[in-house]
VODO-239744 format. One record per atom (N, C-alpha, C, O): residue in one letter; x, y, z. Coordinates in steps of 0.02 Angstrom, whole numbers, plus 32768, in hexadecimal, padded with zeros to 4 digits. Layout:
N
AXYZ/...
***
This chain:
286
X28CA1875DF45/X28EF18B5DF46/X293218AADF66/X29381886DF98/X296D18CEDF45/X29AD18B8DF5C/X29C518FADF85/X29BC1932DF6D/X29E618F0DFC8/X29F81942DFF0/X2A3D1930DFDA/X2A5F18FEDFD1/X2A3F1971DFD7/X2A801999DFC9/X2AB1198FE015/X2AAB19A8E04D/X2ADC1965DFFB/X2B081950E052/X2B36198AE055/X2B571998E086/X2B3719B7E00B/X2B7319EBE021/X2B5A1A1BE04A/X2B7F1A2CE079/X2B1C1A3AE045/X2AED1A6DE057/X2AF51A5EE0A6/X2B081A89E0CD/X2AE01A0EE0BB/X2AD819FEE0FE/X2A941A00E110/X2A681A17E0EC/X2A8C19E6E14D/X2A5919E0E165/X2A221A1AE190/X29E71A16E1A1/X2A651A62E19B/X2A4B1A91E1C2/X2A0B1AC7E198/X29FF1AFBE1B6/X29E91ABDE15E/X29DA1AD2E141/X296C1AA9E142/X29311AB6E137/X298A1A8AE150/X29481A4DE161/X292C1A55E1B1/X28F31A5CE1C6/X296E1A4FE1D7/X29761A56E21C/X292F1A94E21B/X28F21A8DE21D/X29591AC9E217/X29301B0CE20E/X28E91AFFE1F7/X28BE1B00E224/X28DA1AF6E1CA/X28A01ADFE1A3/X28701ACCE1E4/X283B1AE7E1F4/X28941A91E205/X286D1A63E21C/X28601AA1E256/X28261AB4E25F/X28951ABFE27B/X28701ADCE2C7/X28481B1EE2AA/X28101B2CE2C1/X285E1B39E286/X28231B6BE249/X27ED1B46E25F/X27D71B5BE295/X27CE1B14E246/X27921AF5E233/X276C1AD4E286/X27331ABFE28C/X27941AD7E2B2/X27981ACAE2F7/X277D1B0DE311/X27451B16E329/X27981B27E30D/X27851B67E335/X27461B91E311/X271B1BACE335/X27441B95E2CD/X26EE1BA8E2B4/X26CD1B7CE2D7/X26AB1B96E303/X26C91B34E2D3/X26A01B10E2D4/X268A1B32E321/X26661B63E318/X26931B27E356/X26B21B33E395/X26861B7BE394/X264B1B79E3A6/X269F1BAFE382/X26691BF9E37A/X26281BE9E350/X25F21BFEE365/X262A1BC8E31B/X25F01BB4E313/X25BC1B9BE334/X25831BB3E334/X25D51B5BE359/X25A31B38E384/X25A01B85E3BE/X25661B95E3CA/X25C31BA3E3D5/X25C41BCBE3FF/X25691BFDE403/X253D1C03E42E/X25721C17E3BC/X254E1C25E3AA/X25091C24E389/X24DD1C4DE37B/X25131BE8E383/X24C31BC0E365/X24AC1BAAE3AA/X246F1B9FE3AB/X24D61B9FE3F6/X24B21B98E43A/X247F1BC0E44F/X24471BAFE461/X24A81C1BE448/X24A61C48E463/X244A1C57E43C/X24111C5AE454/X246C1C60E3E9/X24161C4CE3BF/X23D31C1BE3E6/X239B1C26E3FD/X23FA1BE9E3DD/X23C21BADE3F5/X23A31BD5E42E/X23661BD2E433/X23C61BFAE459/X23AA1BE8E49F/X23791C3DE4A8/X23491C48E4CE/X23931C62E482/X235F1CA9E464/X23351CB0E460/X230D1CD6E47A/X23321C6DE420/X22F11C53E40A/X22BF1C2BE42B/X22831C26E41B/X22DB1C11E454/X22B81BEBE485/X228B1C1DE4C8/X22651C04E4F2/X22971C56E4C4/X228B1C7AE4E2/X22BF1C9EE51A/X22B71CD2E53B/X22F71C70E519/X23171C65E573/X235C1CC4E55D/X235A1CEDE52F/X237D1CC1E587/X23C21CEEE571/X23F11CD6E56E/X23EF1C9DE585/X242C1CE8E557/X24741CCFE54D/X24881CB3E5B3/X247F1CDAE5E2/X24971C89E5B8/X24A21C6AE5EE/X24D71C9BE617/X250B1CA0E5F6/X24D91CB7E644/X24EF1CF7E66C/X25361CD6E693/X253A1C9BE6A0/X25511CEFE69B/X25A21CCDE6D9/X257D1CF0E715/X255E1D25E71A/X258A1CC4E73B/X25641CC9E791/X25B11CD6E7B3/X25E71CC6E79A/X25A61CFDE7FC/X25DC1D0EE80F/X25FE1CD9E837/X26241CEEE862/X25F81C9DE833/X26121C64E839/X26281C38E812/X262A1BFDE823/X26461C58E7BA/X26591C54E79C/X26931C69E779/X26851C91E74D/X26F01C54E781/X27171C71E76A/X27281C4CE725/X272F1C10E719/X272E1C94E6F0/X27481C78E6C2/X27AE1C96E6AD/X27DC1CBFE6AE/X278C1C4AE69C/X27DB1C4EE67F/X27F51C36E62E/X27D81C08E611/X28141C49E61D/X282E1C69E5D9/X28511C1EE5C7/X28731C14E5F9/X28571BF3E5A5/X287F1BC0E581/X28971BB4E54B/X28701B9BE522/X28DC1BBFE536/X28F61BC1E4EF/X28DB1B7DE4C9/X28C91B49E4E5/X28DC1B8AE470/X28CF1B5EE44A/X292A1B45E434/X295A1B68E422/X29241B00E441/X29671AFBE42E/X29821AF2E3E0/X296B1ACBE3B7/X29BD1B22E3D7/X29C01B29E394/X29B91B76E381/X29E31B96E360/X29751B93E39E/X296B1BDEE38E/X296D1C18E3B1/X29621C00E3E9/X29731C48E3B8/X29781C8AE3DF/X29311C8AE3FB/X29261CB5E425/X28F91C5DE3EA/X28A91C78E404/X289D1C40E43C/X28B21C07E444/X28701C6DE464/X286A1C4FE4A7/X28091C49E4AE/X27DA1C6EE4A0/X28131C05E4CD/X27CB1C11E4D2/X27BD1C09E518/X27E31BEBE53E/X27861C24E529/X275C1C28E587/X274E1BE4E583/X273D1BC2E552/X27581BD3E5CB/X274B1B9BE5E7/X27291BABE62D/X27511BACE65C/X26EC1BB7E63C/X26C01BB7E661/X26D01B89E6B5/X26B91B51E6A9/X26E21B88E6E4/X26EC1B63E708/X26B41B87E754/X26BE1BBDE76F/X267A1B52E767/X266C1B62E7A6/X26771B5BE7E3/X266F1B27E803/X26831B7AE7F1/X26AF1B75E844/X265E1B76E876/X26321B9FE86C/X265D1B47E8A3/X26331B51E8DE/X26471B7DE90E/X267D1B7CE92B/X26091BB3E918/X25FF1BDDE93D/X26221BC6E991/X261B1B8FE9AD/X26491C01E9AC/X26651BEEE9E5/X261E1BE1EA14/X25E81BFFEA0E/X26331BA0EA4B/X25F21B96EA87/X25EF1BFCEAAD/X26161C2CEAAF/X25BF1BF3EABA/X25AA1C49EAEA/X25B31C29EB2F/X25AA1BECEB2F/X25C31C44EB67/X25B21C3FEB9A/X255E1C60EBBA/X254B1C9AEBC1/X25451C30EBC3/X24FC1C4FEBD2/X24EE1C54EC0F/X24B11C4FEC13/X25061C5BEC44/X250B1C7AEC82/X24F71CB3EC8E/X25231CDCEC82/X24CE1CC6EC9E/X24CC1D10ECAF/X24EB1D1DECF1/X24E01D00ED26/X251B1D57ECE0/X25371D6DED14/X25081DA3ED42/X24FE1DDBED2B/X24F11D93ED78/X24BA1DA7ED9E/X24DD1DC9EDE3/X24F21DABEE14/X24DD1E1CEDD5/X24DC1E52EE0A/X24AB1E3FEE3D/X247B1E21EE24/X24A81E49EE88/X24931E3FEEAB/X24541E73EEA5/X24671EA6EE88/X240E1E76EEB8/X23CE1E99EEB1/X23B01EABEEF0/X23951EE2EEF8/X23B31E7FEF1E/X23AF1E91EF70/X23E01E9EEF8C/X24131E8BEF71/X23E61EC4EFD0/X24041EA1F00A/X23DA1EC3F037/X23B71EF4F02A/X23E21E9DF081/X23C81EBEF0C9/X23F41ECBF0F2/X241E1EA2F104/X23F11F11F10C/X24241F1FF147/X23FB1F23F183/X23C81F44F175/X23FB1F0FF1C6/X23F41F02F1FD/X24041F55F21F/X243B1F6FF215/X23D81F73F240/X23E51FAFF25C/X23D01FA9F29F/X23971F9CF2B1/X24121FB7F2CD/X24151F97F316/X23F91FEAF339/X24072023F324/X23DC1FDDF363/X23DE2003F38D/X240F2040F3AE/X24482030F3BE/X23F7208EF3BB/X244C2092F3CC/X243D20D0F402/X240420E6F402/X246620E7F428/X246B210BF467/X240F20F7F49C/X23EB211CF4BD/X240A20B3F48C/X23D5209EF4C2/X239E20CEF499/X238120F6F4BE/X238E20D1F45E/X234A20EAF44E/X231120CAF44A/X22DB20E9F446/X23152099F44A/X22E52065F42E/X22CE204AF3EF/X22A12021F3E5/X22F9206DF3BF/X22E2207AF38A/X231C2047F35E/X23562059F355/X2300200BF348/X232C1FD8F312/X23041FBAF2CC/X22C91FCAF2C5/X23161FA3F2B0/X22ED1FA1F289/X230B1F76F243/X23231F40F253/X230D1F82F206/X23231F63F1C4/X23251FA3F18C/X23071FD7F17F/X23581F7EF175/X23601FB5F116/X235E1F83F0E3/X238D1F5BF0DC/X23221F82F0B9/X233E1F61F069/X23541F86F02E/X233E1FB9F012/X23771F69F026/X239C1F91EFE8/X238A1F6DEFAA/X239D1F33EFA5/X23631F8BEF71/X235A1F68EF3D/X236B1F89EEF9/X235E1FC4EEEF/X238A1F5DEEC7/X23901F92EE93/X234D1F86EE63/X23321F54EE4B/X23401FC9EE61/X230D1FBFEE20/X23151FECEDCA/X231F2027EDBA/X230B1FB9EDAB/X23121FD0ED6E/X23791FB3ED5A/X239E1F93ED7F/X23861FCCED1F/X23D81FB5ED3A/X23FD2003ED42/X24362008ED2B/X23E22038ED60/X23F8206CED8B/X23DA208CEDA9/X23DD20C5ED93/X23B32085EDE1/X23AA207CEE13/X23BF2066EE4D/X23DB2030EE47/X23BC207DEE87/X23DA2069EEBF/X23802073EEF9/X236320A9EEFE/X236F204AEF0F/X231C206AEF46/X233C2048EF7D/X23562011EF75/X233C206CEFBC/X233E2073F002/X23112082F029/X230020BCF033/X22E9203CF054/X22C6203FF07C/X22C82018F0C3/X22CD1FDDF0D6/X22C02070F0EB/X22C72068F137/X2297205BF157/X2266207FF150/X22962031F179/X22632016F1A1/X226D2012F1F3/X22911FE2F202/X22592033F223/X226F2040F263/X221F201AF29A/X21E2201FF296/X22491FFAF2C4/X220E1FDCF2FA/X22022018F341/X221E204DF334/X21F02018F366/X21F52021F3A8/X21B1207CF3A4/X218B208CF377/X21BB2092F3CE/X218820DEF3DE/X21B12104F3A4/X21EC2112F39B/X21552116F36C/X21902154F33D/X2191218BF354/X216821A2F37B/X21E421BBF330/X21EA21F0F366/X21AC2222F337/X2183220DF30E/X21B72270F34F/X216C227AF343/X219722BEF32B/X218222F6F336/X21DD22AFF304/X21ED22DDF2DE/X221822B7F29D/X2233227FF2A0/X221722DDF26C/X224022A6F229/X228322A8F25D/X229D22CDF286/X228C2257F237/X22E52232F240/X23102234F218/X23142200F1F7/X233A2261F209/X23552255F1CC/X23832228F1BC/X23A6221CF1EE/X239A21FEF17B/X23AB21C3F17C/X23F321ECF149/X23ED2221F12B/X241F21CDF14B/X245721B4F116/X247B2183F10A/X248C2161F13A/X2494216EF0C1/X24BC213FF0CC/X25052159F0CB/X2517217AF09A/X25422149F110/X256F2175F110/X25A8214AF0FE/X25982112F0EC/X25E72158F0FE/X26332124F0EC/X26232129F136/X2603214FF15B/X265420E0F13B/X266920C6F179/X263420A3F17E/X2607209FF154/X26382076F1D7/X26112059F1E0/X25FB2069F22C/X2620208BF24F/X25C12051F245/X25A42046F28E/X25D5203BF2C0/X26062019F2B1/X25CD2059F307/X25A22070F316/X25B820C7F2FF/X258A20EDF30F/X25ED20E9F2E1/X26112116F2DB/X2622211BF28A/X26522101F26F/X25F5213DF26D/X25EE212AF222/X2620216DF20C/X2632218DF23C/X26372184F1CE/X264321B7F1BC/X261321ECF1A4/X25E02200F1C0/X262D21FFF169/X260E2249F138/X25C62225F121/X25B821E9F11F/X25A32258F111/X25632235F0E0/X258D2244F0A5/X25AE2274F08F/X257821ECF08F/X257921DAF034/X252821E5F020/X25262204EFEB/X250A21DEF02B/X24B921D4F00E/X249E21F5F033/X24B721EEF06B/X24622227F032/X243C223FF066/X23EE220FF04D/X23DF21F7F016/X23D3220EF07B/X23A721D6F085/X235D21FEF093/X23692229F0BE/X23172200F081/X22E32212F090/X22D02202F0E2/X22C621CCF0FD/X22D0223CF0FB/X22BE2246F157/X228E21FCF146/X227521DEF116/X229621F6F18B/X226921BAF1A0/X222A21D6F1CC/X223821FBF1FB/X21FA21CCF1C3/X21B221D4F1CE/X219021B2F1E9/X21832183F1C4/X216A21ACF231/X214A216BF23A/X2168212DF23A/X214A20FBF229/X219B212EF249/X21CD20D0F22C/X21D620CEF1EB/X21F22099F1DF/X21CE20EBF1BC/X21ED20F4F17B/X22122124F150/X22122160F15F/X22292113F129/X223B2141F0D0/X224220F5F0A9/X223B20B8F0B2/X225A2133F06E/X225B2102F035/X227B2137F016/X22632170F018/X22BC2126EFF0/X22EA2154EFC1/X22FD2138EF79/X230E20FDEF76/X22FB2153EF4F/X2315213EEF12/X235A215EEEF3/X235E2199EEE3/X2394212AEEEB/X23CB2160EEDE/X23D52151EE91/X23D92117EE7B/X23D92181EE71/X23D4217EEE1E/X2425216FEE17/X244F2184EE3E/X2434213DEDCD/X246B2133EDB5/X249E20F9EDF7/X24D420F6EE14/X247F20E9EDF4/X24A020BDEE1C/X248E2077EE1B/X24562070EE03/X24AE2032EE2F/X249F1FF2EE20/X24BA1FE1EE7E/X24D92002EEA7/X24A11FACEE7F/X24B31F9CEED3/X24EB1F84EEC7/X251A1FA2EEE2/X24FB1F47EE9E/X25451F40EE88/X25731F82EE99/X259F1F7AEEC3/X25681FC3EE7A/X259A1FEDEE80/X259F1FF6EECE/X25D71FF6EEE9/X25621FFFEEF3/X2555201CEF3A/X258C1FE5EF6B/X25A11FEBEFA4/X25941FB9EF40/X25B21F7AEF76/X26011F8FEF6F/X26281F89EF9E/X26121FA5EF33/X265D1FBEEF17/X26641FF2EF44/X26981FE5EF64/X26452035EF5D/X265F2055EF9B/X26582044EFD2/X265F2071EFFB/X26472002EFED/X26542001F03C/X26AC201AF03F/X26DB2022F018/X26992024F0A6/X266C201CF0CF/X262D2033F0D5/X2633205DF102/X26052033F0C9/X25CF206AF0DB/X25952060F118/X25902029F133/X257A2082F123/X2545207AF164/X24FF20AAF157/X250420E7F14C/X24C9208AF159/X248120B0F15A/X247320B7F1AC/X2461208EF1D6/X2487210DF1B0/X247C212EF20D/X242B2156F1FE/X24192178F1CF/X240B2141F238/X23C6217BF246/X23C721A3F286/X23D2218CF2BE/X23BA21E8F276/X23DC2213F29E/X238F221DF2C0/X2357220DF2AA/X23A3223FF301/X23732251F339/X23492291F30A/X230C2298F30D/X236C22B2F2E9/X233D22E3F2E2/X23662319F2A9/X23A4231AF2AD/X234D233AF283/X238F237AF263/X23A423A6F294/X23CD23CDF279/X239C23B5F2D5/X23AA23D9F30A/X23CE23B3F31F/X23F823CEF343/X23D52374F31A/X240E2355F351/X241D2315F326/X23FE22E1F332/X24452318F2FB/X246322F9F2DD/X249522DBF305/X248522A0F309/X24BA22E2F31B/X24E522BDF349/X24C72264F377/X24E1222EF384/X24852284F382/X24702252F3A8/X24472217F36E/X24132223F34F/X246E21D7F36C/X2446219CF337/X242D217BF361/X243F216EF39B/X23F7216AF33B/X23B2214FF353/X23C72101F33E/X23C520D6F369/X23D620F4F307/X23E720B2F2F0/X2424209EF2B3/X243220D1F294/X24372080F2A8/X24842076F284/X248A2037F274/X2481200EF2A1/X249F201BF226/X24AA1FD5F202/X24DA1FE5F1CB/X24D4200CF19C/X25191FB0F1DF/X25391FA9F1A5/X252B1F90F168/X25171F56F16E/X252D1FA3F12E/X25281F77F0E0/X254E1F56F0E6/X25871F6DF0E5/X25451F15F0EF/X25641ED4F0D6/X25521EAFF098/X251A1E9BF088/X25A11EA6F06B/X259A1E85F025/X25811E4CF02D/X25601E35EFFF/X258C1E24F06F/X25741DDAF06F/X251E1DD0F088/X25051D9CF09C/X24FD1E10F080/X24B41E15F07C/X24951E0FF031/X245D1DF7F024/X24BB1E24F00A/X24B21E34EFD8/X24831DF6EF9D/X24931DBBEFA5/X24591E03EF72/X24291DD1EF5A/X24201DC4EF18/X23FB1DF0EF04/X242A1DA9EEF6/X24191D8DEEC0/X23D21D61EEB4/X23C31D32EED9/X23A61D79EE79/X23601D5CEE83/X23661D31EE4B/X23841D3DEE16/X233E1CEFEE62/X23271CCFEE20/X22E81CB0EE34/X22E51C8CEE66/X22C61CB9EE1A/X22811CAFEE0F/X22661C62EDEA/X22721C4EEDB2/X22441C48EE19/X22271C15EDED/X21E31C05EDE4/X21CD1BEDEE18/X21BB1C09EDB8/X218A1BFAED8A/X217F1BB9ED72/X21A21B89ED80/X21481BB9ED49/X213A1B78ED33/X21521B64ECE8/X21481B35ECC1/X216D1B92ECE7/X21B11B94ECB7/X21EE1B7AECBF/X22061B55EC94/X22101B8CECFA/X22481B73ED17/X22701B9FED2E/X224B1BBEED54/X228F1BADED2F/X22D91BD2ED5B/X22D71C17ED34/X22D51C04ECF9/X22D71C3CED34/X22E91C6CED1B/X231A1CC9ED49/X22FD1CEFED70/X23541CCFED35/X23821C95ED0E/X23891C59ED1E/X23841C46ED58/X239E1C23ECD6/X23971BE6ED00/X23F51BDBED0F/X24081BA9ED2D/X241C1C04ECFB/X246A1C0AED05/X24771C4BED29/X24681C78ED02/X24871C5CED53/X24A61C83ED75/X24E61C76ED82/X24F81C3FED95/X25291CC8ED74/X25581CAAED8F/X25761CDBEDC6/X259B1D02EDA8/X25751CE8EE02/X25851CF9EE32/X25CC1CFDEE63/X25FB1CD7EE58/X25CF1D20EE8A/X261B1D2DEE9E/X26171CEFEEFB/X25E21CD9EF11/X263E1CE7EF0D/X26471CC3EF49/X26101CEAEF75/X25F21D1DEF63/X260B1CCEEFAA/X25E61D00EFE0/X25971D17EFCE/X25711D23EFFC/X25851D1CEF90/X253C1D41EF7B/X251F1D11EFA2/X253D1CE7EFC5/X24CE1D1DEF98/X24901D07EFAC/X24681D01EF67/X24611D28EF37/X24561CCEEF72/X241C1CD7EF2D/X23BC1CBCEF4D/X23A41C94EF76/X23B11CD6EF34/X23531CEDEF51/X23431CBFEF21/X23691CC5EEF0/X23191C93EF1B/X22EF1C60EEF9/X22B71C6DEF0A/X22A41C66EF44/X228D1C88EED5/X222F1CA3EEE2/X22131C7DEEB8/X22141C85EE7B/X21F11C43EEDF/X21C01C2AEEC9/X217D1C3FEEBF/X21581C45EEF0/X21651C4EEE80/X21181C56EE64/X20F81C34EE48/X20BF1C44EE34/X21151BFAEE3E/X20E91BBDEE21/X20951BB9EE49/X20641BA1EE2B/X20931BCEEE7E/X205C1BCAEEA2/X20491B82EEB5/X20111B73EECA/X20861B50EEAA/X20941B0FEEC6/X20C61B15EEF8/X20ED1B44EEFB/X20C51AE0EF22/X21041ABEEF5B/X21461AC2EF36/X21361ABDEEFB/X21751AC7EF37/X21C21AC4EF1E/X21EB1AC3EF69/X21DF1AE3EF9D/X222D1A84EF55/X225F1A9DEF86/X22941A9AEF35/X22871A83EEFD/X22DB1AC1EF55/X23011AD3EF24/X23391AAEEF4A/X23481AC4EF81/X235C1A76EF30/X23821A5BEF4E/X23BC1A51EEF9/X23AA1A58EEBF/X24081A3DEF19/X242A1A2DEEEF/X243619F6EECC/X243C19D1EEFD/X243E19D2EE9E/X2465198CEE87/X24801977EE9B/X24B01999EEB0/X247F193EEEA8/X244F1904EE6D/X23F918F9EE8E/X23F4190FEEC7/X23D218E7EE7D/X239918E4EE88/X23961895EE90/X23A7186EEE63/X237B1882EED6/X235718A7EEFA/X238D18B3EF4B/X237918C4EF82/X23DE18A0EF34/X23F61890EF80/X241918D0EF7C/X244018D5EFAB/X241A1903EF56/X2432195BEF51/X24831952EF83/X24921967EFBB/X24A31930EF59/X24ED191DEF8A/X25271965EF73/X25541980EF93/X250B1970EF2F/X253319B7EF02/X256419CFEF3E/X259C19C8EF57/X252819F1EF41/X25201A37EF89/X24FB1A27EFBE/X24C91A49EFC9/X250B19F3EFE8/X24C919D1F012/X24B11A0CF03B/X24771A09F050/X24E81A5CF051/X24C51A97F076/X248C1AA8F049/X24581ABFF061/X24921A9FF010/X246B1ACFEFE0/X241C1A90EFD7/X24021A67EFB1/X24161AABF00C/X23A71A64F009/X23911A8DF035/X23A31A8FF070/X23651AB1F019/X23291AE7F03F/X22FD1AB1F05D/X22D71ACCF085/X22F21A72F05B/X22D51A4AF09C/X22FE1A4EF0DD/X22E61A59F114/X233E1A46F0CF/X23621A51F119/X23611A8DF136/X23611A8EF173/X23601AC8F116/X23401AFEF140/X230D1B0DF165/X22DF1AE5F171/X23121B5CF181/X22D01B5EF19A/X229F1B92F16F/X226E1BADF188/X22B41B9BF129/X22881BA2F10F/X225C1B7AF0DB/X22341B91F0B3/X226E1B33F0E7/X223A1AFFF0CB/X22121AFAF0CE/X21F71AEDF104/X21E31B02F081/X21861B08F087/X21861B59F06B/X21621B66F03B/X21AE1B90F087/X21A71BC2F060/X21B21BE7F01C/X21E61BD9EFFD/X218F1C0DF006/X218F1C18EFBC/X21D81C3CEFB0/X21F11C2AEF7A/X21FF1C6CEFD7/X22451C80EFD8/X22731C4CF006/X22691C31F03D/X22A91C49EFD9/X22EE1C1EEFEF/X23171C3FEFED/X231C1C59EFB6/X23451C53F018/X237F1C7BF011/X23AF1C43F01D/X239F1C11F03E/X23F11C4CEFFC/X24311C2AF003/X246D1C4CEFED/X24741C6BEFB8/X24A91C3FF02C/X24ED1C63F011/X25121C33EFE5/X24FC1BFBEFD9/X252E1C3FEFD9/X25651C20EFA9/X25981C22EFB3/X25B91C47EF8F/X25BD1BF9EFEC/X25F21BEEF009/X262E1BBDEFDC/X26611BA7EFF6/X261E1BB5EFA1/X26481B74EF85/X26511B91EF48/X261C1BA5EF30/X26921B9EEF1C/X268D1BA2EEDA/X26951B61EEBA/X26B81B2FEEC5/X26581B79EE7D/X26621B2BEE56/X26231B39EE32/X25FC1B67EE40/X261C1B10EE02/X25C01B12EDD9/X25941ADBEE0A/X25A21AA2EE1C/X255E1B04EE18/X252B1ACAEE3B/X24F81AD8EE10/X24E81B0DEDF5/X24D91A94EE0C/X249E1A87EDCF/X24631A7AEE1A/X24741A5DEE4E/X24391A8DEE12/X24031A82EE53/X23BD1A73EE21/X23B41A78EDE5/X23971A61EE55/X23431A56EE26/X23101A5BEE60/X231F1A66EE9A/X22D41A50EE49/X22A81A5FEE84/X22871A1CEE89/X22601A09EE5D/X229819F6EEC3/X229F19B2EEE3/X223C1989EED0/X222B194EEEC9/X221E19BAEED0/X21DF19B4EED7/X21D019ADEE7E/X21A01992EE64/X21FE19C9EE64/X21F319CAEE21/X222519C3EDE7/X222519E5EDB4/X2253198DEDF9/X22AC1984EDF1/X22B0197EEDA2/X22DC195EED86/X227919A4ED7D/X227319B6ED23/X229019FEED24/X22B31A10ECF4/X22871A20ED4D/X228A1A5DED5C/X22DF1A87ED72/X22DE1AA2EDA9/X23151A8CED53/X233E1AA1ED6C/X23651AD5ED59/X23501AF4ED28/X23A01AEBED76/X23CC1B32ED7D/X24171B21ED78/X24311AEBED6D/X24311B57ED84/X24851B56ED8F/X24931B90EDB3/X24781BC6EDA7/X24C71B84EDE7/X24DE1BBEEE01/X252C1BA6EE00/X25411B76EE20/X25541BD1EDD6/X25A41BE4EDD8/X25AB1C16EE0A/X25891C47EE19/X25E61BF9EE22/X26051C1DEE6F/X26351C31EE66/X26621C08EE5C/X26421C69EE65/X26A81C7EEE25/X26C11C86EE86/X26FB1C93EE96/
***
């Protein structure tokens, strides 16, 4: 067969990407068949998938070009609000009367407040608040608090997180002589943020959370329930040089099932439990 050189070659050209691009929707479509039939569905774009559009060169038609992009890393840290703290309630105008407050949040709004008083109970309710300001000369009541009874209450403040409770200091939990004589306190403790607790729990599971990420200054509570021995010391295993403060053997609560520790250092510490150095955590210190 002889081509026509006057005509040119753009006439074939065409032909050919014509026959390119059916072919191309064809196979497109005998996939989409095959795979119907096979039982399966047309293969879905995942949201880690951008497409993008690519000209055919030569023609106005564009075909998709599928490109997968890997999913960004997550940070898996849980950022962990503090769940305890204890305030220390000193004694005050020589009553005899001192004692402790825990503050726990329960649920994630909740706030529970419990007073606990030592010495002769008085033999009328105490009423308690938590006021602005601090000891020994507190201000206004912010919180009114369930009278104290026998050396106790127990209060629940709805809508609230302890996190937030820490955002209004100063504050102070005062117990008053009596509703007749409010003036006269029986006992008085400042809320301090650097009481404040973060829990992680460990099981025979492991850490849970096993990442925590925390602000300077917190405390974090380590509850052991394995119903085995554990100490919780930092990396590297077994000479814990990380954070050499951070080895619940050098304390004095070594051997016990709760570990408390502040967190005086920002930085990531990887820790494990020395007795069982398969077993480990992370605590970020912003």
């Amino acid at each position: 067969m002889r081509i026509n050189t006057k005509q040119g070659l753009a006439p074939i050209a065409a032909i050919i990407i014509a026959l390119l691009v059916i072919g191309g929707g064809a196979y497109g479509i005998k996939k989409a068949m095959d795979k119907k039939a096979a039982g399966g569905e047309p293969e879905k774009q995942s949201a880690e998938e951008v497409e993008t559009r690519m000209p055919v060169p030569g023609t106005d038609t564009k075909e998709t070009d599928i490109m997968k992009v890997p999913p960004a890393k997550k940070d898996s840290a849980v950022t962990s609000d503090p769940t305890t703290l204890q305030v220390k309630l000193d004694e005050q105008n020589m009553s005899g009367r001192g004692g402790q407050a825990v503050i726990v949040q329960i649920g994630t709004s909740t706030v529970r407040v419990i007073v606990n008083l030592v010495g002769k109970p008085s033999l009328e309710a105490e009423p308690a608040h938590i006021h602005l300001g601090s000891c020994p000369n507190p201000g206004i009541v912010k919180y009114p608090l369930t009278n104290v009874g026998n050396g106790a209450s127990q209060t629940n403040i709805p809508n609230m997180t302890l996190r937030q409770l820490l955002l209004e200091l100063p504050l102070a939990i005062n117990v008053h002589k009596s509703a007749d004589d409010l003036k006269a306190y029986v006992s008085c403790g400042d809320i301090l943020a650097n009481q404040a607790k973060v829990k992680v729990t460990y099981s025979i599971d492991g850490f849970t959370p096993d990442t925590i990420r925390i602000k300077k200054g917190d405390t974090v509570l380590f509850e052991n329930v394995t119903g085995k021995q554990a100490s919780i010391a930092s990396n590297e295993h077994p000479a814990h040089l990380l954070y050499p403060e951070f080895d619940q053997y050098k304390t004095n609560q070594r051997g016990k099932t709760e570990f408390r520790f502040t967190f005086d250092k920002v930085g990531t510490w990887k820790y494990h439990d020395h007795l069982n150095s398969t077993m480990t955590g992370t605590v970020v210190v912003e």
